[in-house]
KEMITI-586225 format. One record per residue (C-alpha): residue number from 1; x, y, z; residue in one letter. Coordinates in Angstrom, 2 decimals. Layout:
<nodes>
<node NUM <X Y Z> "A">
...
</nodes>
This chain:
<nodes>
<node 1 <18.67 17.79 7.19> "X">
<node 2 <20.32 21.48 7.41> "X">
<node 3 <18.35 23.88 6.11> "X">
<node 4 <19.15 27.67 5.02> "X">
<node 5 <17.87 31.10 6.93> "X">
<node 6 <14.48 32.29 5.72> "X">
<node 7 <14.99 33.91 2.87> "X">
<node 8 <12.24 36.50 4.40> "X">
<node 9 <13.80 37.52 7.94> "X">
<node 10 <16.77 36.21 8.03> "X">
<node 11 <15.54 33.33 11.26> "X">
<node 12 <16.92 29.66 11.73> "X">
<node 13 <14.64 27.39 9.85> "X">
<node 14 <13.82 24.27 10.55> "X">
<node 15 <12.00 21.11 8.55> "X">
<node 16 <8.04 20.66 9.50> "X">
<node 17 <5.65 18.37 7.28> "X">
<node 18 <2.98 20.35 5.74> "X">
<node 19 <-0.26 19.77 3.30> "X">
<node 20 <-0.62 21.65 0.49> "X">
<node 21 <-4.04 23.12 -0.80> "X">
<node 22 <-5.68 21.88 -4.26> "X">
<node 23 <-3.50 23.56 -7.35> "X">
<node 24 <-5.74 23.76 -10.35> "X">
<node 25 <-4.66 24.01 -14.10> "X">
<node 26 <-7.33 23.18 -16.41> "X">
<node 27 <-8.43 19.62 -15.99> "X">
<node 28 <-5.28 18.61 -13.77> "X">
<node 29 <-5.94 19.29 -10.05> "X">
<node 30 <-2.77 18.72 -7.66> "X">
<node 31 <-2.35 18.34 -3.69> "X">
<node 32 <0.69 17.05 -1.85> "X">
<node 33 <0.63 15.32 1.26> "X">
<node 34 <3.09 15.19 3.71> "X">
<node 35 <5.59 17.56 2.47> "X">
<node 36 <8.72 18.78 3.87> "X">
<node 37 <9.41 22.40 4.00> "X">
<node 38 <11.63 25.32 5.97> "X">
<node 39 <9.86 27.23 8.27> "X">
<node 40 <11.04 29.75 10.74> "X">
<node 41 <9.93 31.06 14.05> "X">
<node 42 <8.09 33.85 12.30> "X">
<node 43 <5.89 31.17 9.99> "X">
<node 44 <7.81 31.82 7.22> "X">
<node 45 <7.81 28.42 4.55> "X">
<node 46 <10.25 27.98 1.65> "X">
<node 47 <11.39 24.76 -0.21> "X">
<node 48 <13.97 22.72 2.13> "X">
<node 49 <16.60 23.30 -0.71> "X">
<node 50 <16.20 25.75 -3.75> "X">
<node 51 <16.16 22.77 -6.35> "X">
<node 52 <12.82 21.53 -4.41> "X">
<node 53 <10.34 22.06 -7.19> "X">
<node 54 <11.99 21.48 -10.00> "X">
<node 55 <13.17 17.74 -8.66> "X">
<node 56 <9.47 17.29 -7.94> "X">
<node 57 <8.31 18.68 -11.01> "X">
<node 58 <10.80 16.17 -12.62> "X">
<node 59 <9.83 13.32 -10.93> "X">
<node 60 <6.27 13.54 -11.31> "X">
<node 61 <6.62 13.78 -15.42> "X">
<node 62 <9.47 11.09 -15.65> "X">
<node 63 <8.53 9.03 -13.12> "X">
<node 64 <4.84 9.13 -11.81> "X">
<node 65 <2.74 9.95 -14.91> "X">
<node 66 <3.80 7.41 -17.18> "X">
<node 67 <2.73 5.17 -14.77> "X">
<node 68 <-1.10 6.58 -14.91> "X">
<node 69 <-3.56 4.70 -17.33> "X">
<node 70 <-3.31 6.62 -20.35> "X">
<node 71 <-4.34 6.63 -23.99> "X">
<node 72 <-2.75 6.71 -27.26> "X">
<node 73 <-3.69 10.45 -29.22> "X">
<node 74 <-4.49 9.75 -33.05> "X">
<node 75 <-5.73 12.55 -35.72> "X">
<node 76 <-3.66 15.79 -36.73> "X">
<node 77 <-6.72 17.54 -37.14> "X">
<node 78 <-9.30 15.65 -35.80> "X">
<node 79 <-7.81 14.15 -32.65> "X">
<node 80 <-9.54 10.75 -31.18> "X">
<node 81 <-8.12 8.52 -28.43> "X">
<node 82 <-7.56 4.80 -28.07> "X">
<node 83 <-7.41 2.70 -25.54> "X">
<node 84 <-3.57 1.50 -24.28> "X">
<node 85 <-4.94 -2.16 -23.79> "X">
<node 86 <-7.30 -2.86 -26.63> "X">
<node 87 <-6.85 -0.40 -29.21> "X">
<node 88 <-10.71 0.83 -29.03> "X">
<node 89 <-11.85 4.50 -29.26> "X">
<node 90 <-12.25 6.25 -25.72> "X">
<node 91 <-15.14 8.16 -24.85> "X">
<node 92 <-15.13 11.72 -25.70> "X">
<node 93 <-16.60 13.08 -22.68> "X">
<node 94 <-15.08 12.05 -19.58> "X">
<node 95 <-16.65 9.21 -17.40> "X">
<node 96 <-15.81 11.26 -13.45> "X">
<node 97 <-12.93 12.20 -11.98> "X">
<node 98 <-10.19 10.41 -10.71> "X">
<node 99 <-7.43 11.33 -8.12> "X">
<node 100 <-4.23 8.93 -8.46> "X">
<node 101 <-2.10 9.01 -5.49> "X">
<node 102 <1.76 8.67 -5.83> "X">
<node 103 <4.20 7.94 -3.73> "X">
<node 104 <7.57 10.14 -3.98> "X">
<node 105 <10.96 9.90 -2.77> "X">
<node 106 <13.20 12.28 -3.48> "X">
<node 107 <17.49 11.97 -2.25> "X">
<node 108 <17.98 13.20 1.33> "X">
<node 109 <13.88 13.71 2.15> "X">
<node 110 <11.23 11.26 3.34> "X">
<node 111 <8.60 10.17 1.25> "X">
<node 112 <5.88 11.93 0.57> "X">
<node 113 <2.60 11.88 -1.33> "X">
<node 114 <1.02 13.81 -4.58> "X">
<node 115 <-2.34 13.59 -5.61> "X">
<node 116 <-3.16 13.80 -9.31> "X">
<node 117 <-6.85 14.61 -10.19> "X">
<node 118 <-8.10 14.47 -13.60> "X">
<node 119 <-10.93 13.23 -16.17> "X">
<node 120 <-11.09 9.73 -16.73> "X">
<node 121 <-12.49 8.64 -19.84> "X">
<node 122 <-14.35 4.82 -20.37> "X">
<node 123 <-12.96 2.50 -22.89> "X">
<node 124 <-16.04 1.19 -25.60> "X">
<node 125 <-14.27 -1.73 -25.98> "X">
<node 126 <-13.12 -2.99 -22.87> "X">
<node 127 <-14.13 -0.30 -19.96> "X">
<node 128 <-10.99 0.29 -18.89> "X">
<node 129 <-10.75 4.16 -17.52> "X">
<node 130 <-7.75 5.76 -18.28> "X">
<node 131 <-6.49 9.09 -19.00> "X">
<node 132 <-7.08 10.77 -22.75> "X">
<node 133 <-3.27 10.81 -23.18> "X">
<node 134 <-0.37 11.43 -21.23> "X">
<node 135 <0.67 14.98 -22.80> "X">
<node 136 <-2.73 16.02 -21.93> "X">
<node 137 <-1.74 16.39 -18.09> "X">
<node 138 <1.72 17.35 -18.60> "X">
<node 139 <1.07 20.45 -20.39> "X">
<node 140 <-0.99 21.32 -16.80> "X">
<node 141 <1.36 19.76 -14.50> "X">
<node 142 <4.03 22.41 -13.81> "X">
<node 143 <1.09 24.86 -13.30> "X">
<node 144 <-1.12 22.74 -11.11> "X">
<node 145 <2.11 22.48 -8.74> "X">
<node 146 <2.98 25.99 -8.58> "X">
<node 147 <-1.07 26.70 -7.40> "X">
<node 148 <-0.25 24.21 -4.62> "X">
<node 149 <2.67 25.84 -3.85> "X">
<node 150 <0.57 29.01 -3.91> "X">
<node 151 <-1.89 27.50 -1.56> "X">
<node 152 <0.74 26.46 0.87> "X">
<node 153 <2.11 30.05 1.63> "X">
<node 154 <5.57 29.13 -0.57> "X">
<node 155 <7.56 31.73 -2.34> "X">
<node 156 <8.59 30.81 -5.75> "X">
<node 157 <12.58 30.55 -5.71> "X">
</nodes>
């Protein structure tokens, strides 16, 4: 893959796999394993292509979380959760947390791995665990991911 000059000095980049550290918003905590980024001779890092996060971000929304064990929200005022298999009320205080591993593969990269952690709340009907509801992490995704960023020495941009 070609990459672009550090937008910091001005060096040759070149692709290196990297781990990010823990990005925390609220209840969502995020980590990504294995990901590919520039980085010059100077230790520079920056995306591998300026569309980077907002593919990820993408993915992980459209793709990944629907997938996760989730809830149904009820209540305008009062909001309660049931259960996606049975119907049931959830718990309202969550059970432990849970970290949910996804595989992603995004055109032109190699696959690489997120790690969603969150509450997981018990089901009194049929103990499944499962998420409160799916909105509840998406609010918190795009700023867990930019703390991970963060934690991995990336420039926004």
């Amino acid at each position: 893959m070609r990459t672009k000059p550090c937008q910091q000095c001005q060096g040759e980049t070149e692709v290196s796999i990297i781990d990010t550290g823990e990005g925390k918003a609220d209840v969502l905590t995020v980590a990504i394993r294995n990901m590919p980024v520039a980085t010059c001779n100077q230790g520079h890092r920056q995306f591998v292509d300026p569309s980077f996060a907002a593919r990820l971000l993408d993915h992980l929304t459209r793709e990944d979380e629907p997938g996760l064990p989730s809830g149904e929200e009820k209540g305008l005022f009062r909001k309660h959760y049931l259960c996606e298999d049975c119907g049931a009320e959830l718990e309202a205080h969550a059970d432990h947390r849970h970290t949910f591993a996804v595989d992603v593969e995004l055109p032109s990269l190699d696959a690489f791995q997120v790690e969603l952690t969150m509450p997981v709340y018990r089901c009194s009907g049929c103990g499944k665990d499962q998420i409160h509801c799916l909105g509840d992490i998406r609010k918190h995704t795009p700023a867990a991911l930019a703390h991970a960023f963060q934690s991995a020495d990336i420039p926004p941009g």
